[in-house]
PADOMI-863347 format. One line per 8 residues: number of its first residue (from 1); their letters; for each residue x, z, y of C-alpha. Coordinates in steps of 0.001 Angstrom, whole numbers, plus 524288, in hexadecimal, padded with zeros to 5 digits. Example, Ala and Ser with C-alpha at 12.3 -4.5 7.8 and 13.67 -1.06 7.14 Angstrom:
<rs>
1) as) 8300C,81E78,7EE6C | 83566,81BE4,7FBDC;
</rs>
This chain:
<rs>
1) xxxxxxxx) 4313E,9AFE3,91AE7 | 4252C,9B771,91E33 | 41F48,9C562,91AB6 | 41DD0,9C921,90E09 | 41103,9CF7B,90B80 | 41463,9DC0E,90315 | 40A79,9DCBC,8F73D | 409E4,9EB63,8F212;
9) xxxxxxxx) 3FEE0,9E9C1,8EA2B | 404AF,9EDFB,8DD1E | 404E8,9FD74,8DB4A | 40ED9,A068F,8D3A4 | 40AC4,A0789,8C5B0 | 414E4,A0310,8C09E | 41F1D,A0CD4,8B83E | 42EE0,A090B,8BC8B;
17) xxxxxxxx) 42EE8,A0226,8AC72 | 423B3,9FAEC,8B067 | 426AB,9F625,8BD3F | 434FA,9F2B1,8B952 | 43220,9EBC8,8ADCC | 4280F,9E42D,8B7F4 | 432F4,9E1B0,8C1B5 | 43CCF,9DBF9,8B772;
25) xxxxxxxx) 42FBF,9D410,8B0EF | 42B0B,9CBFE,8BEC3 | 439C8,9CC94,8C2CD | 436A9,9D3D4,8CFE0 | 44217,9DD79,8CB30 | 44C45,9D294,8D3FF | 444AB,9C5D4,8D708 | 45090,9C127,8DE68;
33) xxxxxxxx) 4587D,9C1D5,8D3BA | 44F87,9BBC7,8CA3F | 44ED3,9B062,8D523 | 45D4C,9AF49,8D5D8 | 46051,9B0E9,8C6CD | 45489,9A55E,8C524 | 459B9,99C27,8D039 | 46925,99BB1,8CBF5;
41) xxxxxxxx) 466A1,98E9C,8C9A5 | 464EF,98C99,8D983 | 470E2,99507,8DD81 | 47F71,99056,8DDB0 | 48797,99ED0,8DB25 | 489E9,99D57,8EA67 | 47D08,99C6C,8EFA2 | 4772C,9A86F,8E625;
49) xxxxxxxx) 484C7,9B090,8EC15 | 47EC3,9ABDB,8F9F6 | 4723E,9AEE5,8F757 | 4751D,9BDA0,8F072 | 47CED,9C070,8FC46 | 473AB,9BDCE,9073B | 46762,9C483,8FC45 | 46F91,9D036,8FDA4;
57) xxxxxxxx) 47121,9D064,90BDB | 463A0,9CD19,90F1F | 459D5,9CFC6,901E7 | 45062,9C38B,907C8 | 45389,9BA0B,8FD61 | 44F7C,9AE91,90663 | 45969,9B1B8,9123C | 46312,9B47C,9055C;
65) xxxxxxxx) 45FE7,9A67C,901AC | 460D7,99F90,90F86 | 46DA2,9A5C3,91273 | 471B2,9A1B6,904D0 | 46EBD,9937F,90680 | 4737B,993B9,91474 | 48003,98C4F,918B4 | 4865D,9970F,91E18;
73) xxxxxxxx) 4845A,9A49F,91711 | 4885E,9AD57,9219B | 483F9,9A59E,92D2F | 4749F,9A748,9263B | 47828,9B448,923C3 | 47B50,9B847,93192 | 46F65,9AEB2,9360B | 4662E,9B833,92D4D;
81) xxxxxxxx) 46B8B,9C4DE,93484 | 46A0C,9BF56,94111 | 45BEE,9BB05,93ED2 | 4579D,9C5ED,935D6 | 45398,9BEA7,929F9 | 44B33,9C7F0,920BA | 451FA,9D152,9175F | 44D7E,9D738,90B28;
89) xxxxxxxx) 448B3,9E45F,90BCE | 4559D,9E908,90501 | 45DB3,9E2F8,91027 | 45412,9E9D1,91AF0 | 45F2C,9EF93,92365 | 467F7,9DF77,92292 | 46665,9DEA3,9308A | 46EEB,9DF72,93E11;
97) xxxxxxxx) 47C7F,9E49A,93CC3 | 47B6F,9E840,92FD7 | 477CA,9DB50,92B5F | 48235,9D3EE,93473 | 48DDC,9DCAF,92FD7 | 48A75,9D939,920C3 | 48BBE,9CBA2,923BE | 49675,9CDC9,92C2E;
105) xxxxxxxx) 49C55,9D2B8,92075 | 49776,9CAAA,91508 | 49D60,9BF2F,91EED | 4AA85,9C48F,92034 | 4AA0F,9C7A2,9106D | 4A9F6,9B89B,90E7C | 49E46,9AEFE,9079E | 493C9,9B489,900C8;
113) xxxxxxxx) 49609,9AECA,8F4B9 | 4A276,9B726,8F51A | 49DA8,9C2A8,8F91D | 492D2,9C1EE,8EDED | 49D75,9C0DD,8E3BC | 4A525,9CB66,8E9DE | 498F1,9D51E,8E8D8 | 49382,9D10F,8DC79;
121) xxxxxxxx) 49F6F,9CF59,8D358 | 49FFF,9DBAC,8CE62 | 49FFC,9E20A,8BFC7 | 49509,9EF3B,8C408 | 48D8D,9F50A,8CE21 | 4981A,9FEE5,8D4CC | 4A24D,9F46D,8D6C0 | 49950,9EB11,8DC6E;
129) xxxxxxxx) 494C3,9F4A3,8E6DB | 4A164,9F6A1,8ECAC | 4A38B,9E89F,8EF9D | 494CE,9E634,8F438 | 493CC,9F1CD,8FCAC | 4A01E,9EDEA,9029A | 49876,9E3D2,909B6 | 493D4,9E7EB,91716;
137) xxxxxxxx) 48370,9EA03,91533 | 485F5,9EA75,9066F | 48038,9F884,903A7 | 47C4A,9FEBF,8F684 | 46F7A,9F80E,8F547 | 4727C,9E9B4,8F680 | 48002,9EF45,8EE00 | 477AB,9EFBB,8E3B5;
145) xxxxxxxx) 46F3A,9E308,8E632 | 47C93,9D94D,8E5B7 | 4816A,9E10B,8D9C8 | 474F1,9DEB6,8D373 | 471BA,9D074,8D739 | 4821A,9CE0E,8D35A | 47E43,9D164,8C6EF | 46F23,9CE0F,8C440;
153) xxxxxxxx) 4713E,9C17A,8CCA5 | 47FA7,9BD22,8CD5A | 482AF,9C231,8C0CC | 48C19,9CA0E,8C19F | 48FC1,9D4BE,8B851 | 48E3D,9E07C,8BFFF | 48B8B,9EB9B,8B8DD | 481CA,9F6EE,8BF61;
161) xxxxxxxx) 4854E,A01E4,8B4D4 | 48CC1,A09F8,8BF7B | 4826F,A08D6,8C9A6 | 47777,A12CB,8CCD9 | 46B08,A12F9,8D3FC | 46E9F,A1E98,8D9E3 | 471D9,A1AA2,8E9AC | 4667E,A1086,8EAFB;
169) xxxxxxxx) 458A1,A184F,8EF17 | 44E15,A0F15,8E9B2 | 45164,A0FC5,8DCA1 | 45411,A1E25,8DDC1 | 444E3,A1D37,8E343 | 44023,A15E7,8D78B | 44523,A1E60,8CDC1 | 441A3,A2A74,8D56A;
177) xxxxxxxx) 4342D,A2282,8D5CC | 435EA,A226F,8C4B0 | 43B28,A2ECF,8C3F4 | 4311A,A3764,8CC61 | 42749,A2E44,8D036 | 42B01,A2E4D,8DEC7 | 4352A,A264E,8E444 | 438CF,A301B,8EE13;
185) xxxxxxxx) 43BA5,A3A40,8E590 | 44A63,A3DC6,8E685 | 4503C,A38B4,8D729 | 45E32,A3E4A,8D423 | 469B8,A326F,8CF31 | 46755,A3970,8C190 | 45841,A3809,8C1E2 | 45B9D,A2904,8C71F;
193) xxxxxxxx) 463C5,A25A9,8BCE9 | 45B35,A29A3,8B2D8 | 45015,A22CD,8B810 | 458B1,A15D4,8B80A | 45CED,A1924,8AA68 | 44ED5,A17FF,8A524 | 44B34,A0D3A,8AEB6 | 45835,A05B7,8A747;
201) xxxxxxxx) 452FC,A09A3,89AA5 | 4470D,A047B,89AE5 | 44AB5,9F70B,8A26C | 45812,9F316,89BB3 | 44F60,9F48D,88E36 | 444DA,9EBA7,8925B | 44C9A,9E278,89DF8 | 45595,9D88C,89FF5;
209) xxxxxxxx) 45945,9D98A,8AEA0 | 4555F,9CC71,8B757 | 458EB,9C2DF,8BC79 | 46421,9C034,8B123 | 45CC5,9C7D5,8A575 | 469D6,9CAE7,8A10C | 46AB0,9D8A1,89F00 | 461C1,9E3C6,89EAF;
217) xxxxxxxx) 45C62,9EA00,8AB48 | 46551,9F456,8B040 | 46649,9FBFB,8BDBC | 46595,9F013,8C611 | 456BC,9ECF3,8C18F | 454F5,9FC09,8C117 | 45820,9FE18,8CF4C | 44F48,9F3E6,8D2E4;
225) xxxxxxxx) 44492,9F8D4,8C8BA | 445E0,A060F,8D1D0 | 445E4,9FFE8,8DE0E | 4384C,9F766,8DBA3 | 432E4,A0390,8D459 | 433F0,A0AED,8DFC5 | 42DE1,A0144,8EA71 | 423F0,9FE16,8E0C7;
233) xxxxxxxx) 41E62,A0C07,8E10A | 421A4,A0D67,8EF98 | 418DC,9FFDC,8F285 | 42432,9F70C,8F7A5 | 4246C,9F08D,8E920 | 41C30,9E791,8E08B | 41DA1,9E044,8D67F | 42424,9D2C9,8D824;
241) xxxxxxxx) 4265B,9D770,8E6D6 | 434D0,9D3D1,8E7A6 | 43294,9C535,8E261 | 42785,9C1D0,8EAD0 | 42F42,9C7ED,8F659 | 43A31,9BF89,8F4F9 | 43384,9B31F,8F187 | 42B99,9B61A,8FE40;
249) xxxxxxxx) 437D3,9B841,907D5 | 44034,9ADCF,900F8 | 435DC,9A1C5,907D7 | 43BD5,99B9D,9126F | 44855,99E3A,910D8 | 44EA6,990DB,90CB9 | 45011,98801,90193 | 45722,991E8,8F838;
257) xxxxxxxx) 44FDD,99DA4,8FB48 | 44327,99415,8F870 | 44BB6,98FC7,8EAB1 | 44DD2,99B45,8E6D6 | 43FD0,9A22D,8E936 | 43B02,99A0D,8DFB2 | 4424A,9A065,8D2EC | 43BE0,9B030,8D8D1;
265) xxxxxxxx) 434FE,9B4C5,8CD50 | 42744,9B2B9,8CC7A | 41E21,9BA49,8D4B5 | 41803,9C521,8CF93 | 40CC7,9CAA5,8D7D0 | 40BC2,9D97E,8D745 | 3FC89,9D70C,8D187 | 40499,9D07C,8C3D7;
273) xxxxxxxx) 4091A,9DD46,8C1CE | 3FCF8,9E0EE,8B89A | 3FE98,9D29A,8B14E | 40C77,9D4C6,8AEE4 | 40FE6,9D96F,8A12F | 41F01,9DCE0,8A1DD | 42197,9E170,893EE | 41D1E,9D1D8,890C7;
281) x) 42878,9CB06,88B84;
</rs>
């Protein structure tokens, strides 16, 4: 539960094909999903359900865990307002009232198992919003984040035809990065869509989407593709960042955060980059 040193070593010469195809290959595309996928085996249905709920409250997969395993859900939960645990960078603003009245709420809606099912059982992207946002603190961003992990994690069949990239500004930054070579550079919903359109091309022909390998990669993996893209070329991004991040934070945390560190994909230092050959296989 320490610093993490960054390491921004690697540079930007990657092209978006490249670098995806790279992401899906060390599967640094969602490490936390690959752990959870790989470690079912560990989790009863209602300890994943406590687990995804505090993850999306928090984005620190080790306070996710200790609340999980803890006796009382909520009583951890409130203990990890009052003593500001760490968030994930995602979750930056979880704190003070803000924080207090989504528990509040999420206490009043009834146990998280419950509330997991209500947000996640859903048959596409637009329905599942409406219930999700719903939820006090529940905005647009981590909308998207249960809808995904209901699907890519729970397994769910929620389907993401009828959803667009269109209100979330990293991704809009990524493909403006694509698109123009500048992620500042203002990029129309047209110009957007057709720079998902080829991104979805070229991935769903070469890709199953992790952690399940079920189906081809669609949005979900694109948006995330974008998002990565985009902090690679800005310097907040390097290969294998996300796994070694979490495996880092997750120490010290308890016995099932320490369990389920252990099934993170390997870790890929930004230096394999040159070693890796990711049209192998």
């Amino acid at each position: 539960m320490g610093t993490y040193d960054f390491d921004d070593s690697i540079g930007s010469d990657y092209t978006w094909k490249s670098f995806g195809d790279e992401l899906i290959a060390t599967a640094d595309l969602d490490p936390v999903y690959v752990m959870l996928a790989e470690a079912d085996h560990l989790l009863s249905e209602s300890m994943l359900k406590r687990f995804l709920l505090a993850y999306w409250c928090f984005y620190h997969c080790g306070v996710a865990a200790h609340i999980a395993e803890s006796k009382d859900f909520y009583k951890t939960m409130w203990r990890a307002i009052r003593e500001t645990w760490p968030r994930g960078t995602e979750r930056r603003y979880f704190y003070g009232l803000r924080a207090k009245g989504t528990i509040a709420y999420l206490v009043g809606a009834g146990a998280p198992e419950r509330i997991v099912d209500d947000m996640c059982n859903h048959d596409d992207f637009q329905s599942s919003q409406k219930v999700i946002m719903a939820y006090e603190g529940f905005g647009p961003l981590v909308g998207w984040k249960v809808a995904d992990m209901a699907e890519r994690v729970l397994g769910y069949d929620v389907d993401f035809s009828n959803s667009t990239l269109d209100a979330y500004v990293d991704p809009r930054q990524g493909a403006a990065l694509i698109k123009f070579g500048d992620w500042r550079h203002p990029i129309s919903d047209d110009e957007l869509e057709d720079v998902c359109y080829d991104m979805e091309s070229y991935f769903m022909a070469k890709h199953n989407a992790p952690p399940l390998y079920d189906r081809r990669v669609n949005i979900q993996e694109i948006k995330t593709i974008l998002c990565k893209h985009k902090d690679l070329h800005k310097g907040a991004y390097f290969m294998g960042k996300d796994t070694r991040e979490v495996r880092f934070y997750m120490e010290g945390w308890g016995d099932l955060s320490e369990e389920l560190r252990k099934f993170l994909p390997p870790d890929i230092h930004p230096k394999r980059k040159q070693h890796l050959d990711i049209h192998d296989g």
